[in-house]
VEXDREN-2710 file (C-alpha; in Angstrom, 1 decimal):
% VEXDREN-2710
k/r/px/py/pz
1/UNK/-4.4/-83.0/-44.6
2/UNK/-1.1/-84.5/-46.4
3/UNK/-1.7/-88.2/-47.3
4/UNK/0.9/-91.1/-47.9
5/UNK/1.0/-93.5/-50.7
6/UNK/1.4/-96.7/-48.5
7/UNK/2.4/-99.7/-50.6
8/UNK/0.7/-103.0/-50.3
9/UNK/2.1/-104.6/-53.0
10/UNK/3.4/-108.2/-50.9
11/UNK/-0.7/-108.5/-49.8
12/UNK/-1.4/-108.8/-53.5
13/UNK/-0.7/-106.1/-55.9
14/UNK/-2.6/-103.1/-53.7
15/UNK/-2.3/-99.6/-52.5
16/UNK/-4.0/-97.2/-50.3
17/UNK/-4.1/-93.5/-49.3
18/UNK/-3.4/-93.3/-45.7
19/UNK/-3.9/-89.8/-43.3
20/UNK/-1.1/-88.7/-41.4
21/UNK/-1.8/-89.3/-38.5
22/UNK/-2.2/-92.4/-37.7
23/UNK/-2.1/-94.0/-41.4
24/UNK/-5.2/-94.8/-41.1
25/UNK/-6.6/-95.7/-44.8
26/UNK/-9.0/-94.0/-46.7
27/UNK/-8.9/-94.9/-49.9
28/UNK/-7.9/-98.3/-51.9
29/UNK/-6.8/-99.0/-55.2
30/UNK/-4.8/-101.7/-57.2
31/UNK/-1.6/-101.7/-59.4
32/UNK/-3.1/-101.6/-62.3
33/UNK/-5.1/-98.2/-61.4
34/UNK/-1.9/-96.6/-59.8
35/UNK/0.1/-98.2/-63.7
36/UNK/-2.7/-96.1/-65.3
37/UNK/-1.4/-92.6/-64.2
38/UNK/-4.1/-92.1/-61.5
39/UNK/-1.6/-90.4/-59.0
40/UNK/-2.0/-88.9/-55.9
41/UNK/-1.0/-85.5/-57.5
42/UNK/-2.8/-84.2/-60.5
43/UNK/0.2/-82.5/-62.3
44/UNK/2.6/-85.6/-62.0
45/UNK/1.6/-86.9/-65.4
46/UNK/2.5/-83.2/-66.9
47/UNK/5.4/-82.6/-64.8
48/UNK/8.1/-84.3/-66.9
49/UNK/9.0/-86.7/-63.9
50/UNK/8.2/-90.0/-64.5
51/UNK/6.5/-92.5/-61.8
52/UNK/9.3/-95.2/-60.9
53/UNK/5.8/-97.8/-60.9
54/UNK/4.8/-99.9/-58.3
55/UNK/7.1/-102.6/-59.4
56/UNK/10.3/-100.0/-58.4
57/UNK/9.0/-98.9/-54.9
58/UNK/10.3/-102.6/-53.5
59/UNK/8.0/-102.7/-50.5
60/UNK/9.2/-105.4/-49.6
61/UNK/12.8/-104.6/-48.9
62/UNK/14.1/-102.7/-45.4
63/UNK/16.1/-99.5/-45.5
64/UNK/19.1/-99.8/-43.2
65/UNK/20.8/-96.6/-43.8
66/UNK/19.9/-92.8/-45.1
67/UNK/22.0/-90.8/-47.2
68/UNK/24.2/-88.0/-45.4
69/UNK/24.8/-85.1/-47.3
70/UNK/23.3/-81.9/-48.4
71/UNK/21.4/-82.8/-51.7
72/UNK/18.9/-80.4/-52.4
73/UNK/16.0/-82.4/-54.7
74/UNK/17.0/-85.9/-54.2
75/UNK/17.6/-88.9/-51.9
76/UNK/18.9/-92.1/-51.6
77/UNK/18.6/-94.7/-49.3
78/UNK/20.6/-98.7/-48.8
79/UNK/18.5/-101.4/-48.5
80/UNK/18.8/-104.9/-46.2
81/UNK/20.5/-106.6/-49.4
82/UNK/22.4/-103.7/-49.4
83/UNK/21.7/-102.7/-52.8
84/UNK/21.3/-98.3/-53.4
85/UNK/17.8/-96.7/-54.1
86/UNK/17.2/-93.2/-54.9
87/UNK/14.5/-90.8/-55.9
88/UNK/13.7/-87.2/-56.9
89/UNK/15.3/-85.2/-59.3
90/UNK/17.7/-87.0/-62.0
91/UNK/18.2/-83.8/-64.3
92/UNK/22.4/-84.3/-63.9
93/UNK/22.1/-87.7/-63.7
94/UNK/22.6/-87.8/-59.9
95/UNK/20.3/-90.6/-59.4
96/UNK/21.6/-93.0/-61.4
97/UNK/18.7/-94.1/-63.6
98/UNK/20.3/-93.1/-67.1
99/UNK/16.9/-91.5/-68.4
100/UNK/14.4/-90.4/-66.1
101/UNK/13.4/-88.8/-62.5
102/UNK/11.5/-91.1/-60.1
103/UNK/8.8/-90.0/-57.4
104/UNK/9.5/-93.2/-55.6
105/UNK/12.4/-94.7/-54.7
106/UNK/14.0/-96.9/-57.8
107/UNK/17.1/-99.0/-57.3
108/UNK/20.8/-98.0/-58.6
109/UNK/22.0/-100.5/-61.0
110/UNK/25.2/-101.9/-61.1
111/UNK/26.1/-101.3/-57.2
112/UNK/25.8/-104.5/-54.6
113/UNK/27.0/-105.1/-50.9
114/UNK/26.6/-100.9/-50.6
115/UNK/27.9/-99.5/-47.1
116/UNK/27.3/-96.3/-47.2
117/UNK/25.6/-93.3/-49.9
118/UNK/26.3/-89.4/-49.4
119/UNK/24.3/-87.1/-51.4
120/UNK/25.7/-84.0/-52.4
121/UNK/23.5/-80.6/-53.9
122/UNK/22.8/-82.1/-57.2
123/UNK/25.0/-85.6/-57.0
124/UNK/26.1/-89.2/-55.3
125/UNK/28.5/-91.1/-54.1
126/UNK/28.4/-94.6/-52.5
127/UNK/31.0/-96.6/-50.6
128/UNK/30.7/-100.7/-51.6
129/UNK/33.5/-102.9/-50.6
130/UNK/36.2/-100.1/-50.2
131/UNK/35.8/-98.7/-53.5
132/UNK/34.5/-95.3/-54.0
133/UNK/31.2/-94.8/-57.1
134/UNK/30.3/-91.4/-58.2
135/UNK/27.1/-90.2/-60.5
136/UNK/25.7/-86.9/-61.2
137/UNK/26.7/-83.3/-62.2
138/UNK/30.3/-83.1/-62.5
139/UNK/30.8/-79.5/-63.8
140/UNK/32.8/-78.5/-60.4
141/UNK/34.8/-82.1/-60.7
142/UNK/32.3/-83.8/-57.9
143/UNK/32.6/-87.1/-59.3
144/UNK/36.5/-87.3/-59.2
145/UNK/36.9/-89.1/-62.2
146/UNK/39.9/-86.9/-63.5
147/UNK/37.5/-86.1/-66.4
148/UNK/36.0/-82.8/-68.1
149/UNK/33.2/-84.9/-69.1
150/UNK/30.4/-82.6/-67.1
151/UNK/27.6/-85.1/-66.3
152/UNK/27.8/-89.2/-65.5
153/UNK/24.4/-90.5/-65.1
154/UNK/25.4/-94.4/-64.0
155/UNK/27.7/-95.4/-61.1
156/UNK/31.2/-94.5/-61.5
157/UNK/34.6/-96.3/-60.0
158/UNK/37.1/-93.6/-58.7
159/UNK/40.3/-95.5/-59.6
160/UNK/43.2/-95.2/-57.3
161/UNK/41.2/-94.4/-54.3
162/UNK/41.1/-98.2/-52.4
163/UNK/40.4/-99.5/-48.5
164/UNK/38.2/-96.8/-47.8
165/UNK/35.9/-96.9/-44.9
166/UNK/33.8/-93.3/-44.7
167/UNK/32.9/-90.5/-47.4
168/UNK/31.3/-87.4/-46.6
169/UNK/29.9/-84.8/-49.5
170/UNK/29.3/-81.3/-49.3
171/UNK/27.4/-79.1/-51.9
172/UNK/30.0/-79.6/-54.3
173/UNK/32.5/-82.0/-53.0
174/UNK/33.3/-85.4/-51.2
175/UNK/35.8/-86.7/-49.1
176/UNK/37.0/-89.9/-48.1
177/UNK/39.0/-91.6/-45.4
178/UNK/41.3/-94.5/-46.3
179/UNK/41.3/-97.0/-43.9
180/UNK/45.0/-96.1/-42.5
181/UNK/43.9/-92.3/-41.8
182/UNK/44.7/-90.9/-45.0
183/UNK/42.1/-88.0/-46.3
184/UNK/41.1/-87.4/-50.4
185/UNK/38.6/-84.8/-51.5
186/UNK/38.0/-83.3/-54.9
187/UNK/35.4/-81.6/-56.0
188/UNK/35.1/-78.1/-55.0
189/UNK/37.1/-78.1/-52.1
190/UNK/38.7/-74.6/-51.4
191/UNK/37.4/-71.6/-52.3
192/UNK/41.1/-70.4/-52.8
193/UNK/42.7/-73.2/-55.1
194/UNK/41.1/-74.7/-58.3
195/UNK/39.0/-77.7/-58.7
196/UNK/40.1/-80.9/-58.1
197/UNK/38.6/-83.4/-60.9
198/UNK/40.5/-86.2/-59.4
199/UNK/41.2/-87.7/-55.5
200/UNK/44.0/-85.8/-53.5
201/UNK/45.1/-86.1/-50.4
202/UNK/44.2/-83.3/-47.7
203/UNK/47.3/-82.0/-45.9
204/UNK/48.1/-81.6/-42.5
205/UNK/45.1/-83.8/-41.4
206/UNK/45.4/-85.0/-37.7
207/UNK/46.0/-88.6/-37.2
208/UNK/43.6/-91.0/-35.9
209/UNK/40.7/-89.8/-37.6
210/UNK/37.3/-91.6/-37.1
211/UNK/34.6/-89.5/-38.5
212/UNK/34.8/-87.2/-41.7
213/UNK/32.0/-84.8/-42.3
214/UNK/31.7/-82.1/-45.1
215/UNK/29.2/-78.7/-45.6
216/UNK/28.6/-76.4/-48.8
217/UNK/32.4/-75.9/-48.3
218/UNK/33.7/-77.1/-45.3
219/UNK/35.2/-80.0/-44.3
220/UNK/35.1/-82.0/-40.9
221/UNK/37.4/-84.3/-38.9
222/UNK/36.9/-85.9/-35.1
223/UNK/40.5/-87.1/-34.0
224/UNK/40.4/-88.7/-30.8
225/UNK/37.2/-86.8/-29.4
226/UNK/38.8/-83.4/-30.7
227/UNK/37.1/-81.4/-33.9
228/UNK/39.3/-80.3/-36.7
229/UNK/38.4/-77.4/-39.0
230/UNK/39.3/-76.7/-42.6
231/UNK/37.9/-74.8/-45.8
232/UNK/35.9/-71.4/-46.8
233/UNK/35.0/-69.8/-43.6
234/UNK/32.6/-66.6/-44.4
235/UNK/30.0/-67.4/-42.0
236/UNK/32.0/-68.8/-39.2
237/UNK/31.2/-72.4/-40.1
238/UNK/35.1/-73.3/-39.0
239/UNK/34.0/-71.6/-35.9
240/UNK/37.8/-70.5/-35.4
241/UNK/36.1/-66.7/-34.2
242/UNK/37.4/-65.4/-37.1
243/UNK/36.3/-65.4/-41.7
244/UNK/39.0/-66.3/-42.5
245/UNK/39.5/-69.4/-45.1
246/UNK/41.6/-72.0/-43.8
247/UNK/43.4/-75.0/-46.1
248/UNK/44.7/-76.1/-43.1
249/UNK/42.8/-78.0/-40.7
250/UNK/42.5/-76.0/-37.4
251/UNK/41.8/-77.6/-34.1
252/UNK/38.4/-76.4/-32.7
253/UNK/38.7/-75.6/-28.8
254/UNK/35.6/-77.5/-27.3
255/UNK/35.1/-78.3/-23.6
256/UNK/34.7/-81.9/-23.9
257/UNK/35.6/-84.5/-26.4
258/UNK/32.9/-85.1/-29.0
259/UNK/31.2/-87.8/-30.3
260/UNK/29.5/-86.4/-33.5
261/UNK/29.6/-83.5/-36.2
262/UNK/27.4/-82.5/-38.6
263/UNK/27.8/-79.3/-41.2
264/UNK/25.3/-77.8/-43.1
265/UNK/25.3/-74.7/-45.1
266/UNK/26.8/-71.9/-42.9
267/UNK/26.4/-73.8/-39.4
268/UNK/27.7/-76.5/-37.8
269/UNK/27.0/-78.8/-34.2
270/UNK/28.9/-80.8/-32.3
271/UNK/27.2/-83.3/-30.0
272/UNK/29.9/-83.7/-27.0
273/UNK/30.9/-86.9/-24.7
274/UNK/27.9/-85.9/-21.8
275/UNK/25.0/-85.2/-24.3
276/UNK/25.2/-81.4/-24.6
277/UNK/24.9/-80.0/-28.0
278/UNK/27.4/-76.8/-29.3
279/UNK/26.9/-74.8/-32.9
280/UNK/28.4/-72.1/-34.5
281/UNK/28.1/-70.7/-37.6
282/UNK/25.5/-67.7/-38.9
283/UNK/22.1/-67.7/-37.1
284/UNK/19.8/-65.4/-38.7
285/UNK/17.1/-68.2/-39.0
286/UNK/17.7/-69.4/-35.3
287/UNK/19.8/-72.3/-36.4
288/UNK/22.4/-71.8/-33.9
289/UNK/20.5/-71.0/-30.8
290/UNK/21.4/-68.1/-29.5
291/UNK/19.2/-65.2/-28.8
292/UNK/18.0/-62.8/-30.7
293/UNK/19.6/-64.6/-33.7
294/UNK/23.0/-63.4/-32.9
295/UNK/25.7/-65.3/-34.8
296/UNK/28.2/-67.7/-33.0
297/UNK/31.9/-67.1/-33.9
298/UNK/32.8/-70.2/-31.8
299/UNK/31.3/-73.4/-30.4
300/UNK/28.7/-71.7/-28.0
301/UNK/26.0/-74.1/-26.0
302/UNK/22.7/-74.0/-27.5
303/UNK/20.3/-71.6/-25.7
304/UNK/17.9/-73.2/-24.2
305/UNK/20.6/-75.6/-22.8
306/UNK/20.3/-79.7/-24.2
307/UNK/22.3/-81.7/-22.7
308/UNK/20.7/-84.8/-23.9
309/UNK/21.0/-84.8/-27.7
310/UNK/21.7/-87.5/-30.3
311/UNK/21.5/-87.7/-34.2
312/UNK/22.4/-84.0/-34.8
313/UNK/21.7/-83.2/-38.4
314/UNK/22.4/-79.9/-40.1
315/UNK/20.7/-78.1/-43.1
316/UNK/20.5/-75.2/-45.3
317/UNK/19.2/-73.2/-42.6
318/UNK/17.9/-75.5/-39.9
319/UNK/19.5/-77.9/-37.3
320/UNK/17.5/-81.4/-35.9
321/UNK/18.5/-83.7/-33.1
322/UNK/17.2/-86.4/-31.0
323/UNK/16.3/-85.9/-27.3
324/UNK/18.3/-88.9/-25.3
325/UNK/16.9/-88.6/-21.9
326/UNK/13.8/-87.1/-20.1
327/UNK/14.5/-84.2/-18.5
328/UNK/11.6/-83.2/-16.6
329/UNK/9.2/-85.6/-18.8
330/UNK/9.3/-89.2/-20.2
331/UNK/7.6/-88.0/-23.0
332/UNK/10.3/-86.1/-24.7
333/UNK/12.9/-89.5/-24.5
334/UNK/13.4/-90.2/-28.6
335/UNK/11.6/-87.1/-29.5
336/UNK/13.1/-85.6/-32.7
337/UNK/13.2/-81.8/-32.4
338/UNK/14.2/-78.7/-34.9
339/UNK/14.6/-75.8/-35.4
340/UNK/15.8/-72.6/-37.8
341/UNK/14.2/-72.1/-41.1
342/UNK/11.3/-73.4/-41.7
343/UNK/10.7/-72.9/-45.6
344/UNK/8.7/-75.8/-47.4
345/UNK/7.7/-76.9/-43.7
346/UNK/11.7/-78.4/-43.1
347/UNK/11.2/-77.8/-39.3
348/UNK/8.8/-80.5/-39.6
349/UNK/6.2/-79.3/-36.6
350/UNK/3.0/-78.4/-39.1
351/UNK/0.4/-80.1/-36.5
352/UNK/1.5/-77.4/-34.1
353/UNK/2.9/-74.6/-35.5
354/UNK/3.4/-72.5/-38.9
355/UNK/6.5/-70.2/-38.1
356/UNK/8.5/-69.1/-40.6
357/UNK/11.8/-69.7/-38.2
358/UNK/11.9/-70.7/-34.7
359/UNK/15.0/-70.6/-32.4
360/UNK/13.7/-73.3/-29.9
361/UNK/13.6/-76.6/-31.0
362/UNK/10.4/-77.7/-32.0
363/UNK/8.4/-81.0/-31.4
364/UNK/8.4/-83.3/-35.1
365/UNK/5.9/-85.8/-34.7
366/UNK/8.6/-89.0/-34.7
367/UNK/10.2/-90.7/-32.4
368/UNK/13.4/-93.2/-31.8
369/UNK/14.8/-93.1/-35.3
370/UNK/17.9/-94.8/-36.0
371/UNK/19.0/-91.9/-38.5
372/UNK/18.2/-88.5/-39.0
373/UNK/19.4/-86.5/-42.0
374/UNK/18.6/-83.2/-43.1
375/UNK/19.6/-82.0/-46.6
376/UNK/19.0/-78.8/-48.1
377/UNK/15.4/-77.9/-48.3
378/UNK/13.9/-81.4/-47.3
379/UNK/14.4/-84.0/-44.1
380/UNK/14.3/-88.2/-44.2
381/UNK/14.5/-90.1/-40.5
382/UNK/14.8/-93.7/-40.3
383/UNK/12.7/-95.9/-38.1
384/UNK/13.4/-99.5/-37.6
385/UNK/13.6/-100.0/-41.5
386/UNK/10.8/-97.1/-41.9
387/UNK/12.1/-94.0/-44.2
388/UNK/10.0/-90.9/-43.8
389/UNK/10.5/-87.6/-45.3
390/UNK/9.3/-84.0/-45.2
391/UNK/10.0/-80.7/-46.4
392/UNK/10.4/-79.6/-50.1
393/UNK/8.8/-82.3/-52.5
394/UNK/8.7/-80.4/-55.8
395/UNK/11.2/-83.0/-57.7
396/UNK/9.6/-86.0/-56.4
397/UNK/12.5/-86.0/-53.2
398/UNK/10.0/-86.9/-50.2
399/UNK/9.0/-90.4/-52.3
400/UNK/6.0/-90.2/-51.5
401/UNK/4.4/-90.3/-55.0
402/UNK/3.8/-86.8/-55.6
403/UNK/5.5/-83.3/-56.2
404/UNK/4.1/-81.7/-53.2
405/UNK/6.1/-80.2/-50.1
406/UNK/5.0/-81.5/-47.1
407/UNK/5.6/-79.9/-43.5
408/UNK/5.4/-83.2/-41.1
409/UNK/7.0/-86.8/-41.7
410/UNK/5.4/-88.9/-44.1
411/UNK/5.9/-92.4/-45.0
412/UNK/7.8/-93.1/-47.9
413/UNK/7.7/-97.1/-47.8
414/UNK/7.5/-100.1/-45.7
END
């Protein structure tokens, strides 16, 4: 059975092993044992990834906000002081530590009063007081800091891009919406037109834009309750019916306003105004919904029907939500669900199932979480100030102290 390293460091300096479930503990140990390389996995001390130390993992501090994004061996989280912490892999520099990986979560120096963090495949951006800070692999121009210079391993000001109140990052590229509508990306935008190593504005973007959202190489927009489209298209992630690219963004035909996006690799969902949850996109690991792993051209309903969905996430091959309302049982209200690929246990269900893929949404054992993210080949939730993770933990991403995948949520820190 998976354990979690459970920091006790405010009730004097201790730790314990705890089973999941219920975090019950099994085993107790102090600082200075965990200080001496005694980890919970017996490679870490080999694996070139260094422990952040019980001083880093800041127990005592309360996450208010996940990383979106689609990072693939890293995540970040903002604390209640608002300052960034991130953990996993820091080969490219994308967790902003100058030297080392971390298999617990390690604060991000010089960032305060953070708002928001995106995570991209192997880099990170944050949002603190309008301003835009990049870090990480830069060989595709994802910092946008109109510089050949291919890695940045601190926090970086984009200068020029001011008053901006959302970013969203892709595999390979962010965007950002100014506070007057206005929409940059750079990065590796369009498959068509070179990189941009500097902001620029996207043309032909609606107006009155109020969510931004960006996949391997797509990007997002809700206008007024209405989805627009733009960006490479081979799997029908613009969901236009058709594979063709697109540089300008395309209005997607939905049946209802919506009230949230999310894109992942070659999928995307749409959560609309009464709770019912549409995808389109590829759906040969079930992502989608629709039978027999047919792929959906355009915004289809998911098969079986939800019409009660919040916090729809989007992965490499896997799709997550939160069940709203009851249905036929109380039981399900808060429930988080997924389903698609389950590689390195992403779906999340491993107490009750061991499918490779599954095209019904399965049961995760978590409930009511504020946020829900899934990245490429791992998941984090948020639960009043709680951050658990599951999935791929081989760079140290699921902060749990070790380099193992896990295949249900486990607790990161308190």
């Amino acid at each position: 059975m998976s354990r979690a390293l459970v920091g006790l460091l405010a009730l004097g300096g201790s730790a314990c092993l705890a089973d999941f479930p219920p975090y019950q503990c099994t085993r107790c140990f102090d600082a200075s044992e965990l200080d001496s390389g005694e980890k919970t996995d017996a490679g870490l001390k080999d694996s070139g990834i260094a422990d952040a130390g019980p001083s880093d993992v800041g127990v005592s501090l309360r996450a208010v906000s996940l990383a979106r994004g689609l990072a693939d061996k890293h995540s970040c989280a903002i604390m209640e002081d608002r300052s960034l912490w991130c953990w996993g892999d820091n080969a490219l520099g994308q967790l902003g530590l100058s030297t080392r990986s971390s298999v617990h979560p390690a604060r991000v120096s010089g960032l305060e009063g953070v708002e928001q963090v995106t995570t991209g495949y192997d880099f990170t951006c944050a949002l603190a007081a309008g301003r835009v800070y990049c870090f990480g692999n830069n060989m595709r121009g994802q910092i946008g800091a109109n510089s050949s210079q291919t890695t940045f391993d601190e926090p970086t000001l984009l200068e020029g891009l001011e008053n901006i109140v959302m970013i969203a990052s892709g595999t390979g590229h962010t965007c950002a919406l100014r506070e007057d509508g206005e929409v940059f990306c750079w990065g590796d935008v369009f498959p068509s037109e070179p990189r941009r190593f500097a902001p620029l504005r996207l043309e032909g973007a609606p107006a009155n834009i109020s969510f931004i959202e960006c996949g391997s190489q797509a990007v997002g927009m809700i206008a007024d309750g209405n989805v627009w489209m733009v960006g490479e298209n081979h799997a029908y992630v613009l969901g236009d019916g058709t594979t063709n690219n697109n540089v300008n963004p395309t209005l997607l035909p939905l049946p209802q306003r919506a009230v949230d996006l999310d894109i992942g690799d070659i999928h995307a969902c749409a959560t609309l105004e009464d709770g019912a949850l549409m995808c389109w996109g590829q759906n040969g690991s079930g992502m989608v919904g629709n039978p027999n792993y047919q792929a959906a051209s355009r915004p289809t309903r998911l098969t079986p029907h939800i019409a009660d969905s919040s916090l729809i996430t989007c992965g490499f091959r896997n799709t997550c939500l939160v069940r709203t309302s009851s249905g036929t049982t109380t039981s399900t209200v808060g429930q988080v669900q997924c389903f698609g690929e389950n590689g390195y246990g992403t779906v999340g269900n491993s107490l009750t199932g061991d499918e490779s893929r599954y095209l019904e949404p399965q049961n995760v054992p978590l409930k009511n979480p504020s946020q829900l993210e899934l990245y490429w080949y791992h998941a984090c939730a948020l639960v009043e100030g709680t951050v658990y993770c599951w999935g791929s933990g081989g760079q140290g991403q699921i902060g749990n102290g070790t380099l193992s995948s896990v295949s249900h949520p486990v607790l990161v820190w308190r």
